[in-house]
C-alpha positions in Angstrom: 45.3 129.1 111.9 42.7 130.8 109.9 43.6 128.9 106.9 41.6 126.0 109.9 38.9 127.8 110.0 40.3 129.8 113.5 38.7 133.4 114.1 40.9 134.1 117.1 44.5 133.3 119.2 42.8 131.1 121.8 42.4 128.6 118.0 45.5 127.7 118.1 45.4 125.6 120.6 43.7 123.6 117.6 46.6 123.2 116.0 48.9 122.6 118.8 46.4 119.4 118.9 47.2 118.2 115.5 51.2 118.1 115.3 51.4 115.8 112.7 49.3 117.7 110.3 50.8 121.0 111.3 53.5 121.0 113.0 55.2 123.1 115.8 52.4 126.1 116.4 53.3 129.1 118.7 52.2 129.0 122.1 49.9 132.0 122.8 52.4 134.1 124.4 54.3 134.3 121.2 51.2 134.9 119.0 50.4 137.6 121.5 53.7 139.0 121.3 53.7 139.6 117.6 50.0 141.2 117.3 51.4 143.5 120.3 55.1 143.8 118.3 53.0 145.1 115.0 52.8 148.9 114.4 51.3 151.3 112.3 53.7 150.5 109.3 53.6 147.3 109.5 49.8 147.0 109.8 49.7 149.3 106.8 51.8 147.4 104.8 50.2 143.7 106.1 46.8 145.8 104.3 48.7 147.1 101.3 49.9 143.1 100.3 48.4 141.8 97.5 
């Protein structure tokens, strides 16, 4: 999604629009899911890659 220019989850919807180029996207309960799923460590570490 951001690589499409998208700022924020509701973008993805974008994508969803565009299957052939993209493919299968997450539906926005799962995106949701996985920013909710990411803790401390794993934001830390998501900042620490190079």
């Amino acid at each position: 999604m951001l690589a499409d220019g998208g700022e924020a989850i509701r973008d993805l919807a974008v994508l969803r629009d565009q299957r052939d180029v993209f493919g299968s996207v997450a539906s926005t309960p799962t995106a949701w899911r996985v920013l909710a799923g990411i803790d401390t460590a794993a934001l830390n570490a998501l900042r620490a890659a190079p």
